[in-house]
Structures are given as C-alpha cells and as structure tokens.
N, CA, C and O atoms as a DFTB+ gen file, in Angstrom:
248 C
 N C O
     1  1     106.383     -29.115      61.084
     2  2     105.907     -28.736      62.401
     3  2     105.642     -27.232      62.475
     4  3     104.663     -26.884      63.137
     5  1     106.385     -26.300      61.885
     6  2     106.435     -25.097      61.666
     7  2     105.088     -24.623      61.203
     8  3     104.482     -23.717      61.776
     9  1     104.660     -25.228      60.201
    10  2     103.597     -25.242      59.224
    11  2     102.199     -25.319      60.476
    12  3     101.314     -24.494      60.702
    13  1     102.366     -26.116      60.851
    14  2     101.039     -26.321      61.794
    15  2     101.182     -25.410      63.049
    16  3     100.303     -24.983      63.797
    17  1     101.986     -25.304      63.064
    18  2     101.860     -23.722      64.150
    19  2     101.594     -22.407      63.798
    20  3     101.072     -21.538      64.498
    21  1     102.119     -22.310      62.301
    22  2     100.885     -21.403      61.594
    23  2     100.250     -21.508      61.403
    24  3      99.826     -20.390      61.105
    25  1      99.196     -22.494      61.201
    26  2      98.281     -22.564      60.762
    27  2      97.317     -22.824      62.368
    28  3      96.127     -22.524      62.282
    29  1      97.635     -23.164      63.260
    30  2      97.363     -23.075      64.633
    31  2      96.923     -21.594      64.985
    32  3      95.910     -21.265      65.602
    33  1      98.039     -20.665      64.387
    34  2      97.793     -18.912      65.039
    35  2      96.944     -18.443      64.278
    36  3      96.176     -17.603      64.747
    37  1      96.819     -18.835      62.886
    38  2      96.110     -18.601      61.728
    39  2      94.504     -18.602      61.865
    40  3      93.805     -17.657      61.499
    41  1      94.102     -19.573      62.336
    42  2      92.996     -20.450      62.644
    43  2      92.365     -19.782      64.075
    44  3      91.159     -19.561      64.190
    45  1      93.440     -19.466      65.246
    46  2      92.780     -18.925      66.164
    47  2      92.649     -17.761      65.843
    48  3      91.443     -17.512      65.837
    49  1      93.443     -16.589      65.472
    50  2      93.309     -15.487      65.048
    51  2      91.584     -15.065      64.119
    52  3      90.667     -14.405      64.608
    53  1      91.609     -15.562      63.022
    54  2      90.312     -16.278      62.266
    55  2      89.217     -16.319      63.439
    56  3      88.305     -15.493      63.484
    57  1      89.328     -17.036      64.102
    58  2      87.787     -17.553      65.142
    59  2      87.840     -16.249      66.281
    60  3      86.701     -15.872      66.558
    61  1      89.000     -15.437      67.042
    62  2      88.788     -14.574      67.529
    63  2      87.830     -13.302      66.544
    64  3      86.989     -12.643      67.154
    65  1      88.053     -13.044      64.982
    66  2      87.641     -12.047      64.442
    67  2      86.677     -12.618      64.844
    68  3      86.618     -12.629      66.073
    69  1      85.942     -13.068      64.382
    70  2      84.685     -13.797      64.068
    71  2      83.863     -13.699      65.109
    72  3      82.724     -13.240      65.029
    73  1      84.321     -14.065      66.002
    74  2      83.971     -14.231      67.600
    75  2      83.292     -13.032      67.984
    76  3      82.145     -12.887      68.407
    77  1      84.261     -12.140      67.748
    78  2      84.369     -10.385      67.782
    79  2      83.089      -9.955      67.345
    80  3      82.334      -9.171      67.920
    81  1      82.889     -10.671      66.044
    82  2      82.008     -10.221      64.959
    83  2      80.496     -10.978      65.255
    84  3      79.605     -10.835      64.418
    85  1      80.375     -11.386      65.874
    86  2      79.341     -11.961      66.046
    87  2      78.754     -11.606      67.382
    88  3      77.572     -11.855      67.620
    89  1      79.713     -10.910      68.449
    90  2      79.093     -10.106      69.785
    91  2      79.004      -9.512      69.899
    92  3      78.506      -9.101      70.947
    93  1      79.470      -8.628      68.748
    94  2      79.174      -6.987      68.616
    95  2      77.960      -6.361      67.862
    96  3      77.537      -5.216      68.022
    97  1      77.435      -7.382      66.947
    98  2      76.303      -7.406      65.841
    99  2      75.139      -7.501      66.455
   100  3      75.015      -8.057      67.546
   101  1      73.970      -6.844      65.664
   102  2      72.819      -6.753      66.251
   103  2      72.082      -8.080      66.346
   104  3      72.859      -9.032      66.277
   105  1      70.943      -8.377      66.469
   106  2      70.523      -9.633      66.105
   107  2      69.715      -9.861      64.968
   108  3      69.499     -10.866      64.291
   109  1      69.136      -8.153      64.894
   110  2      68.868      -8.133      63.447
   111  2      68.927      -8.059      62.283
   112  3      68.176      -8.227      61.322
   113  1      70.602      -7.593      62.597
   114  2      70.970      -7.317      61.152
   115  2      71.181      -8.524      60.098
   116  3      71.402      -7.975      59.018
   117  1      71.201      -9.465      59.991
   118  2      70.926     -10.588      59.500
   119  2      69.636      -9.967      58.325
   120  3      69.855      -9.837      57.121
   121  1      68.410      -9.667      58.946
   122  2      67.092      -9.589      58.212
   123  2      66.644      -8.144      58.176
   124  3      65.667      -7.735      58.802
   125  1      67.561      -7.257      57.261
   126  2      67.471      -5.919      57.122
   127  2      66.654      -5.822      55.565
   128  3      67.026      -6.148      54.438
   129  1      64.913      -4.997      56.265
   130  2      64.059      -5.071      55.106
   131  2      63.698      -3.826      55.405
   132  3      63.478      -3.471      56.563
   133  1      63.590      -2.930      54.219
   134  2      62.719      -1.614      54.555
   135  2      61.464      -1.810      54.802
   136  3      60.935      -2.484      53.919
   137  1      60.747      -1.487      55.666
   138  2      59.489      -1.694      55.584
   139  2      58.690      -0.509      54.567
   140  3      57.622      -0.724      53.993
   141  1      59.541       0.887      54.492
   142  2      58.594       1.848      53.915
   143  2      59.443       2.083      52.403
   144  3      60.446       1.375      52.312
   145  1      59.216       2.817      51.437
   146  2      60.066       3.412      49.987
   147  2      60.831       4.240      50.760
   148  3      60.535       4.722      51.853
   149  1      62.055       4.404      49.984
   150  2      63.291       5.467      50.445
   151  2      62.884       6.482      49.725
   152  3      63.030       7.579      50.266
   153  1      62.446       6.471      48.738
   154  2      61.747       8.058      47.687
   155  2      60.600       8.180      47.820
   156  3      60.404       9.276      47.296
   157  1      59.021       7.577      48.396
   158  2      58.251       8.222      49.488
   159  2      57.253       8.493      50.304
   160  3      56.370       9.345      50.405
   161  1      57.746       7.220      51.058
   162  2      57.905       6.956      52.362
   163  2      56.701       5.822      52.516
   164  3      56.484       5.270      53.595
   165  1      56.121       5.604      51.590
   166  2      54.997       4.387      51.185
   167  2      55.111       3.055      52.058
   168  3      56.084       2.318      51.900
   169  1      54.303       2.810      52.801
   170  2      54.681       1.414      53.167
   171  2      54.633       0.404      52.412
   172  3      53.504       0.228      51.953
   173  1      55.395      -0.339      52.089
   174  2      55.442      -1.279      51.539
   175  2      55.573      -2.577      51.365
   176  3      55.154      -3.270      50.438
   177  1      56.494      -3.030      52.799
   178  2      56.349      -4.086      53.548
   179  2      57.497      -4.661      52.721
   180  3      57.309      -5.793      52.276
   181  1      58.414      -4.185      52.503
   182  2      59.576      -5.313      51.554
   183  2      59.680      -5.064      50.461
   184  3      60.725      -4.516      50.110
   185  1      58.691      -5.347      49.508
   186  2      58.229      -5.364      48.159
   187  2      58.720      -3.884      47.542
   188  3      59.188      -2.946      48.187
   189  1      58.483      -3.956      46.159
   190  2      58.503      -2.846      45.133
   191  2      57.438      -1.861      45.558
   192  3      56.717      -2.436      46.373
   193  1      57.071      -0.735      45.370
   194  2      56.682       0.360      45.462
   195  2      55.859       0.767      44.400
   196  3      56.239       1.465      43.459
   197  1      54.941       0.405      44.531
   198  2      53.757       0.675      43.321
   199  2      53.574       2.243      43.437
   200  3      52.462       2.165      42.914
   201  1      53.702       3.537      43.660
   202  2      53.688       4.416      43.940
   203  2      54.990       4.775      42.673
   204  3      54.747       4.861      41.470
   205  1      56.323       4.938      43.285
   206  2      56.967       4.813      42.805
   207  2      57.462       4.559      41.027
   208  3      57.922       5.323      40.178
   209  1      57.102       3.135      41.027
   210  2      56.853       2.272      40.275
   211  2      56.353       2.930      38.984
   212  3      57.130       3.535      38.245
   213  1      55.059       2.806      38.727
   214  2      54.533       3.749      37.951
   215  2      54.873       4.864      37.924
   216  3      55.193       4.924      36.736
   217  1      55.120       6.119      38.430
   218  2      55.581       7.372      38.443
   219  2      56.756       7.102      37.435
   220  3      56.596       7.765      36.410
   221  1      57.960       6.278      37.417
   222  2      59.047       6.675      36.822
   223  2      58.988       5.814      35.539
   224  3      60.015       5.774      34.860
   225  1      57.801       5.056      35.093
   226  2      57.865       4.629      33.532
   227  2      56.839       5.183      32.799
   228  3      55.709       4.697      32.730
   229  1      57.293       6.421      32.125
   230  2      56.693       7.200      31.108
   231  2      56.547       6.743      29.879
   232  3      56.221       7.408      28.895
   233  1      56.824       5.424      29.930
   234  2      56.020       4.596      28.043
   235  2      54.833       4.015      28.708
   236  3      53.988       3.669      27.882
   237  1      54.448       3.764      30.130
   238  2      53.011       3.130      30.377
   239  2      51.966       3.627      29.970
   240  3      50.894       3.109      29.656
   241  1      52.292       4.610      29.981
   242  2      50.687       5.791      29.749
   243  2      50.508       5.970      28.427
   244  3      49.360       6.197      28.046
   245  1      51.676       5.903      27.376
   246  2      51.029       6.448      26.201
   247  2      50.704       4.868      25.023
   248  3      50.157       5.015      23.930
C-alpha cells in the first residue's frame, strides 16, 4: 500500500513538471529552423549554405 502512494506522489509530481513545462513554452519552439547562415547571414531557408559551403573546402578547386 505504501508502494502505491509513492508512486501516486511520484506520478503527480511528474505531470505537475510537465504541466509547468508545457505553459510556459513557446509554441514554437517545437520547430526551431534558422532561416538565415550563422557565419553569413545568407538566407537559406533550413538547408546547408552554399555560400559557406564551398568557401571552407579547399580540395574543390584544385
């Protein structure tokens, strides 16, 4: 009986974080995409950075 009353406080405790955590959060943060390069500033829409990209592999060219 003991057992299930921990696991009773356990369980609510659990769904309060959660609870917490879910009304305090944005609605977007779920679907966090850069839209532009962090090194510069290229839009890119998600994707790799062709800008970028090329610039930092110096065996392409030769």
């Amino acid at each position: 009986m003991v057992v299930v009353w921990i696991g009773l406080g356990v369980g609510i405790l659990v769904a309060a974080i959660l609870l917490k955590k879910i009304v305090t959060a944005s609605p977007k943060d779920a679907l966090k995409v850069s839209v532009n390069c962090k090194k510069c500033g290229y839009r890119t829409n998600g994707l790799k950075c062709p800008r970028c990209e090329n610039a930092s592999d110096p065996q392409r060219w030769r």
